[in-house]
C-alpha positions in Angstrom: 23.3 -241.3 -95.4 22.5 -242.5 -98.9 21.9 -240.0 -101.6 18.3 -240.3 -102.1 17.7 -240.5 -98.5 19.7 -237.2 -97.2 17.5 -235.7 -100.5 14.8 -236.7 -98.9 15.4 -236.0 -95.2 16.6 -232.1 -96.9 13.4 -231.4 -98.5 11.5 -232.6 -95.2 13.6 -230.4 -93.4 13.3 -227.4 -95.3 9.3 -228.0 -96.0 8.8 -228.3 -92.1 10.9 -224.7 -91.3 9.0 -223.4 -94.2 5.6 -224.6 -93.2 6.9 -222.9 -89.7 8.0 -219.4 -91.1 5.7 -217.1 -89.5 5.9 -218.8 -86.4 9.1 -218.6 -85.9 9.9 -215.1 -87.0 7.2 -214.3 -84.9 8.5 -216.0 -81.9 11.9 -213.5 -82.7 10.6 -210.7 -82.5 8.7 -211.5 -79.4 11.5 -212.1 -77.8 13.6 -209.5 -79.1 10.8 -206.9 -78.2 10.7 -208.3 -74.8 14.3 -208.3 -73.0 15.2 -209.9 -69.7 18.8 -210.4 -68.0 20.9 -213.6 -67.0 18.7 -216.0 -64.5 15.6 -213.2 -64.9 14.2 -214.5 -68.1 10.6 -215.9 -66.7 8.6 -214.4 -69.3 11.1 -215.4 -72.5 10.9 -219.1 -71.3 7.5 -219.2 -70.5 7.0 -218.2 -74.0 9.5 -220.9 -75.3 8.1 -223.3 -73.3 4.3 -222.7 -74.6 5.2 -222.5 -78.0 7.1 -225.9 -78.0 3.9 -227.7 -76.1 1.9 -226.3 -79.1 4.1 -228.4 -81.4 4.0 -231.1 -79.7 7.1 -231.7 -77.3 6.8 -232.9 -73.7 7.9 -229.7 -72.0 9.5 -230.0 -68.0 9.5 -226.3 -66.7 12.6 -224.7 -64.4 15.0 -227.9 -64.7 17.8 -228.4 -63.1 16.9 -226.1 -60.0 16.9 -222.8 -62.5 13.6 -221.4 -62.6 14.1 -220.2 -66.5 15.8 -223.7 -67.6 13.7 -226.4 -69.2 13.6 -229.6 -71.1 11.7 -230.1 -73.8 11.6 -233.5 -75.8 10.4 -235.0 -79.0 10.9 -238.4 -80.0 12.3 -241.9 -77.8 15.2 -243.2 -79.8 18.8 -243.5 -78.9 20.6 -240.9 -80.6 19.6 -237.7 -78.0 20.3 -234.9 -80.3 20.1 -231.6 -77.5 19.9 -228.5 -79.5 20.0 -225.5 -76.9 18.1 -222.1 -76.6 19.9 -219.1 -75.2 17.1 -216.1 -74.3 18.7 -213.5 -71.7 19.3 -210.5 -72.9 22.3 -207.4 -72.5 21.7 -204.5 -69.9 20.9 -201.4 -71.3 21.3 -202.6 -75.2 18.9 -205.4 -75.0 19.0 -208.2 -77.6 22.1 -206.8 -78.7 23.9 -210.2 -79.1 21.2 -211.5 -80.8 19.3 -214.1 -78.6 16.3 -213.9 -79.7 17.3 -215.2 -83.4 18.9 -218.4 -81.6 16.0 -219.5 -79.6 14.1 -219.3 -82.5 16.5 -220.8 -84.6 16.7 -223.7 -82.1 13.2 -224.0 -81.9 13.1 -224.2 -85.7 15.8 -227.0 -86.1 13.8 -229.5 -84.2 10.3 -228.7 -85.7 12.6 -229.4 -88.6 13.4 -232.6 -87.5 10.2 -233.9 -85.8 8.9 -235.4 -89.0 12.1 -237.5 -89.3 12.5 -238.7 -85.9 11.2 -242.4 -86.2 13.1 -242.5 -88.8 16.4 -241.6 -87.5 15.9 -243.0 -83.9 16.2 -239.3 -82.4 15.1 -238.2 -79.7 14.8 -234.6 -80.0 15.6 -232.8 -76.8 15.7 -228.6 -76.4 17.5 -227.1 -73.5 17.2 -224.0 -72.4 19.7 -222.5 -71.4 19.8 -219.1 -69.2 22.1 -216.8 -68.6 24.6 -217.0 -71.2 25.9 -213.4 -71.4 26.7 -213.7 -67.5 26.0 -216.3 -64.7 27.3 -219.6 -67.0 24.2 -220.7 -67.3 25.3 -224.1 -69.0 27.8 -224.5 -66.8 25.8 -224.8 -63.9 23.5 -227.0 -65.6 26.5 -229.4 -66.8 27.6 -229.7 -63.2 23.6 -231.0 -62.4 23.9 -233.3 -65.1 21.6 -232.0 -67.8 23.8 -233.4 -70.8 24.5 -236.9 -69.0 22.1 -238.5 -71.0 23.1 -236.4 -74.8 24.8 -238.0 -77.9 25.3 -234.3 -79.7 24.2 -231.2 -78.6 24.4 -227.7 -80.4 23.2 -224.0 -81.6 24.2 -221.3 -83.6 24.9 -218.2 -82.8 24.1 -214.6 -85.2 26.9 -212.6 -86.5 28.0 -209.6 -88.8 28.7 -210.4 -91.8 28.5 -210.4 -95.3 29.5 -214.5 -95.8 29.7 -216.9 -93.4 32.6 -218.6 -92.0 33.4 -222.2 -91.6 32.6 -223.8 -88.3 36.1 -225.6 -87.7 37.0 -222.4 -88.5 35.6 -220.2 -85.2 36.5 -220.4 -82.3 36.3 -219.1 -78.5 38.5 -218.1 -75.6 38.3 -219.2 -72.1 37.1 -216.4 -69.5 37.6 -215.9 -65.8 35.2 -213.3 -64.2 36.3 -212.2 -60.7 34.8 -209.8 -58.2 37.5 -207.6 -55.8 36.8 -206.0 -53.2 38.6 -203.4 -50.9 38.3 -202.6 -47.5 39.4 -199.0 -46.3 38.4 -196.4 -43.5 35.9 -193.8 -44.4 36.7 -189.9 -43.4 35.7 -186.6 -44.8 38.0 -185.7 -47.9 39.2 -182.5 -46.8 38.5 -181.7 -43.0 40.2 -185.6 -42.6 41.9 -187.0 -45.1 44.9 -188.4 -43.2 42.5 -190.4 -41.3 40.9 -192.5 -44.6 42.2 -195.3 -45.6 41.1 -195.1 -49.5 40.2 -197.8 -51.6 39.6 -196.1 -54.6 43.4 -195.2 -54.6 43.8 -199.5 -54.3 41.8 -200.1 -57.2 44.0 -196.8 -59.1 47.0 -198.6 -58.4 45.8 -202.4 -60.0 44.6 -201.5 -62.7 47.6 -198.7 -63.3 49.7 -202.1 -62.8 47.6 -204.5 -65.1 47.8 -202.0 -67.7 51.8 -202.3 -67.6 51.2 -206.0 -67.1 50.2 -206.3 -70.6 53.8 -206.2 -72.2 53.7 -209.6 -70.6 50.9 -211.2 -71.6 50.6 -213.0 -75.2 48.6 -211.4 -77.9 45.5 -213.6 -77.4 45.0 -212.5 -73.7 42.2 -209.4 -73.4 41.5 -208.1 -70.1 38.6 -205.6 -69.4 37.3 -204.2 -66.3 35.2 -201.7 -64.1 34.4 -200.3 -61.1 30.8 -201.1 -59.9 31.2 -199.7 -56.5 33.5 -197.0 -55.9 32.1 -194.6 -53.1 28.9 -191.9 -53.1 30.5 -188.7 -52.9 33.3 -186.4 -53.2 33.7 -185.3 -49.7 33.6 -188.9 -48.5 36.9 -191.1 -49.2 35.1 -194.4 -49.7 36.1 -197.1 -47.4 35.1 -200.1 -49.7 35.6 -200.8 -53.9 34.5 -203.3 -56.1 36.2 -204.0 -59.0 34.8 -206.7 -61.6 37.3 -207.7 -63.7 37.3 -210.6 -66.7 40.3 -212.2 -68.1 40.3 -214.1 -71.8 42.7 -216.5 -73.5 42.2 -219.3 -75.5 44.7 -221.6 -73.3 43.3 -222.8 -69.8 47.0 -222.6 -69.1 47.7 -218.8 -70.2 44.9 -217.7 -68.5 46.1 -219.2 -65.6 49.0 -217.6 -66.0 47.8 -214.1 -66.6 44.8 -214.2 -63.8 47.9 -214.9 -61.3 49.7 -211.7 -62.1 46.1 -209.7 -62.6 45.5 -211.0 -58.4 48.7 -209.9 -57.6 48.2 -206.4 -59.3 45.1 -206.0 -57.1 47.2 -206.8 -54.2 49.8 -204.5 -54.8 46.8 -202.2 -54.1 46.0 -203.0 -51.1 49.7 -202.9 -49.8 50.5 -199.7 -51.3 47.5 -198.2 -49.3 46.9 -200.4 -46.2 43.6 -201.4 -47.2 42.5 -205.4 -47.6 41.3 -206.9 -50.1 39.4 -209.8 -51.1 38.6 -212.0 -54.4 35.8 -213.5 -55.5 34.8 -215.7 -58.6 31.6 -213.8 -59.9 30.9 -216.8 -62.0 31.8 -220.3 -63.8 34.9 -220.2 -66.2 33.7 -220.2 -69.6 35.6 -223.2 -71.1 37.3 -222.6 -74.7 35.2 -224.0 -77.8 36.3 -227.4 -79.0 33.9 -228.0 -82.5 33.5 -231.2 -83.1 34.9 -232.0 -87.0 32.2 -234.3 -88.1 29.7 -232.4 -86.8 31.6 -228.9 -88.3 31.7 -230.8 -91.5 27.7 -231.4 -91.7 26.8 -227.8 -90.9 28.9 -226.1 -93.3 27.5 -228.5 -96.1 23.9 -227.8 -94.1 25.0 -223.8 -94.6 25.5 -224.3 -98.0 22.4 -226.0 -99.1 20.3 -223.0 -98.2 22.3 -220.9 -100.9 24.8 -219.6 -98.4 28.4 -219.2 -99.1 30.8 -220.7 -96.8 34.4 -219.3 -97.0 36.9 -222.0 -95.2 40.2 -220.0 -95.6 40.1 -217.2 -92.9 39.6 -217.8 -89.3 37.3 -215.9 -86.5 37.3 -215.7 -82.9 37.2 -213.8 -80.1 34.3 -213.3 -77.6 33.6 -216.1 -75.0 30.3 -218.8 -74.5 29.5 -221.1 -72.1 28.7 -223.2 -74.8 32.9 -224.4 -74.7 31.5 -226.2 -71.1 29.5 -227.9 -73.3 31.9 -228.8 -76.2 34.0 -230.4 -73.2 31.9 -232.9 -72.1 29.9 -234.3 -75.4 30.6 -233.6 -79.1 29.1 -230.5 -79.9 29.3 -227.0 -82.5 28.8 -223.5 -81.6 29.1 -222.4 -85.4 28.8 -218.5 -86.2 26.2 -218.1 -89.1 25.7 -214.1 -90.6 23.1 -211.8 -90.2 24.3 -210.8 -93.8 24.9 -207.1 -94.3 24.8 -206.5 -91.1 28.5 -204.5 -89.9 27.4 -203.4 -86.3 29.9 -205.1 -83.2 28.0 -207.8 -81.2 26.6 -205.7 -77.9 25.9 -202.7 -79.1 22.5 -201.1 -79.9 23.0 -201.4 -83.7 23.8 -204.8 -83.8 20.5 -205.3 -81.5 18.4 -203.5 -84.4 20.2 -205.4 -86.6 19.3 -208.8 -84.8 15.0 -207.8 -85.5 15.3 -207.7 -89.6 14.5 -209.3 -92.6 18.5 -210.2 -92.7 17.9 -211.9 -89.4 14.7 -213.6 -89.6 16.5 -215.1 -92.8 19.3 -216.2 -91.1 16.9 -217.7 -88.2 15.3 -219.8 -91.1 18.5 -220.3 -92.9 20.6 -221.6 -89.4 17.5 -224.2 -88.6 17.9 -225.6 -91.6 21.7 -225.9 -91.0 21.3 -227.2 -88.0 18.7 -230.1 -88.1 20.5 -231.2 -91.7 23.7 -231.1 -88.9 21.6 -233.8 -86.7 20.1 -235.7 -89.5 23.7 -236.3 -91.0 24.8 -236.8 -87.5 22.1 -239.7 -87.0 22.8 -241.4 -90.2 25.4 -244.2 -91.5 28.4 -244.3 -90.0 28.5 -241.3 -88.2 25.7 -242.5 -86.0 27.4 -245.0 -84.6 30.4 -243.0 -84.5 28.5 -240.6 -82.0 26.7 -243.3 -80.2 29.9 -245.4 -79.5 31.2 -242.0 -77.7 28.2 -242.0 -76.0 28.2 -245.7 -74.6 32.0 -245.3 -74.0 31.3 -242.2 -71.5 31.7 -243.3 -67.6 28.6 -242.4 -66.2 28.7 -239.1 -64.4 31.2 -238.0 -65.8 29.6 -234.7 -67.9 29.0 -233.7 -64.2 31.8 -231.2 -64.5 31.8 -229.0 -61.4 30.9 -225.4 -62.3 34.3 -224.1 -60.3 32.8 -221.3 -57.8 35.2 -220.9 -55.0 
């Protein structure tokens, strides 16, 4: 983009999100005061949905076959820039990983960008996206084709902080969520007991065994678990267990690796105490981020043009999004921006008060200015065809990536 253009195309930018403010912080809090879990968010997306028809976009409700997805698009030209929303919320802590500040973020990047979309040849599209904090939401809608048709596609996610971190420099691990059951014979704990068959005692023995396992596991591999059915009383040796159990790494191949000996941990259960046992993929794999460097490189520059500091010598990760699906199939950036001052871990209840503050409604205006100065740089000179030659080049059908849940 020439000099005085991108000039130009900033100030629109930043008069539009301006113009938008108290909208948008609105719209936050909203949603933030109003929390509803994976695939359940009918009231968040009907208020998403309404506020973009306000502005103007051409809104398609439940898309995809997901009640709480939609489509919402701005603008006919050939460079689809798909900025998504994320709106479920955490059990019990709420907004405590800060979803409300992205849907309004995302909602703020492409008012940001409506007044240059004839210019740029955009078409503006907003996906939203449910049930990122369980269910792969994105995942499911990759496998039903919803980012066929996209040249870019991005969002920003909220984070502690007290500076911000380059984009090239975050990153994600891979996850595998599994279900486990086991099967036993009920019988009264004392009058009984040699007549149970006790699953509980199964599920002792795995995850006794996976905690051993962990001298052979690399350092990037985390493994968490619990027991979500586990019998009703004390007198009754339960006769069936359910164990969910998540394993991360960053390499599709490690985690591979590692979810092989977890299964046969839980097996060694089941044959140390004559139950049966069962696995069951609880939902997608969350793919490992891959950010895009061109795109990486316009954010952080985007970042910095609101006043923000943007430190590119350390590196960040950890914590998993089904946002990587997305990075797999079309360029894309899942950047980390700062709720600055905050020090509270993602999914707890201070980090959800933290995500309704002036420190967050800042960095809801501050990340949609990063992000539609991302697309407009994206769009412009040589980068747009860049993107667009990727785009042409892509077989068609082939973002259709299956969601994986046998």
């Amino acid at each position: 983009m020439e000099a005085q253009a991108a000039e130009a195309a900033e100030s629109a930018i930043k008069q539009a999100v301006e113009a938008n403010k108290a909208e948008l912080v609105e719209l936050s809090h909203t949603i933030h005061e109003m929390p509803e879990l994976s695939f359940e968010e009918h009231k968040t997306s009907a208020l998403v949905e309404d506020f973009l028809e306000r502005h103007d976009f051409s809104v398609e409700r439940g898309t995809y076959d997901m009640s709480t997805a939609f489509t919402a698009t701005y603008g006919s030209g050939p460079f689809n820039a798909m900025i998504c929303a994320e709106y479920d919320a955490l059990p019990d802590v709420g907004h405590a990983c800060g979803h409300n500040v992205i849907a309004a973020m995302s909602l703020g990047a492409a008012l940001a960008l409506q007044p240059l979309a004839d210019e740029l040849g955009l078409t503006i599209t907003v996906q939203g996206t449910p049930a990122e904090e369980h269910g792969g939401g994105k995942a499911i809608l990759i496998e039903r084709g919803a980012w066929e048709d996209a040249t870019i596609s991005l969002m920003a996610h909220g984070a502690p902080g007290t500076y911000d971190i380059a984009c090239e420099n975050t990153s994600s691990r891979s996850v595998d969520r599994f279900d486990i059951t086991y099967k036993g014979l009920a019988a009264h704990a004392d009058a009984y007991p040699t007549k149970g068959i006790n699953t509980m005692s199964a599920a002792t023995v795995a995850l006794t065994a996976i905690g051993l396992l962990r001298q052979q596991m690399a350092d990037d591999v985390h493994i968490n678990s619990y027991i979500s059915h586990g019998g009703s009383a004390t007198n009754i040796i339960p006769d069936t267990t359910v164990v969910r159990i998540e394993v991360r790494s960053k390499a599709n191949e490690e985690l591979e690796r590692c979810v092989d000996m977890v299964m046969r941990c839980f097996e060694a259960g089941a044959v140390a105490t004559g139950c049966t046992w069962a696995k069951q993929r609880a939902e997608p794999r969350y793919e490992a981020l891959h950010q895009d460097p061109v795109l990486s490189e316009a954010w952080d520059a985007g970042l910095r043009g609101t006043g923000r500091v943007v430190d590119g010598t350390i590196e960040a990760g950890g914590g998993s999004t089904d946002m990587g699906n997305v990075s797999q199939v079309v360029p894309a950036i899942h950047p980390a921006i700062a709720i600055l001052g905050s020090s509270a871990s993602q999914h707890t209840y201070q980090f959800a008060k933290d995500a309704m503050t002036p420190a967050a409604d800042q960095t809801c205006l501050d990340g949609a200015i990063a992000l539609a100065q991302t697309v407009a740089t994206a769009a412009s000179g040589d980068n747009r065809e860049h993107f667009l030659a990727q785009q042409r080049s892509r077989r068609p059908g082939s973002t259709k990536v299956p969601a994986g849940m046998e």
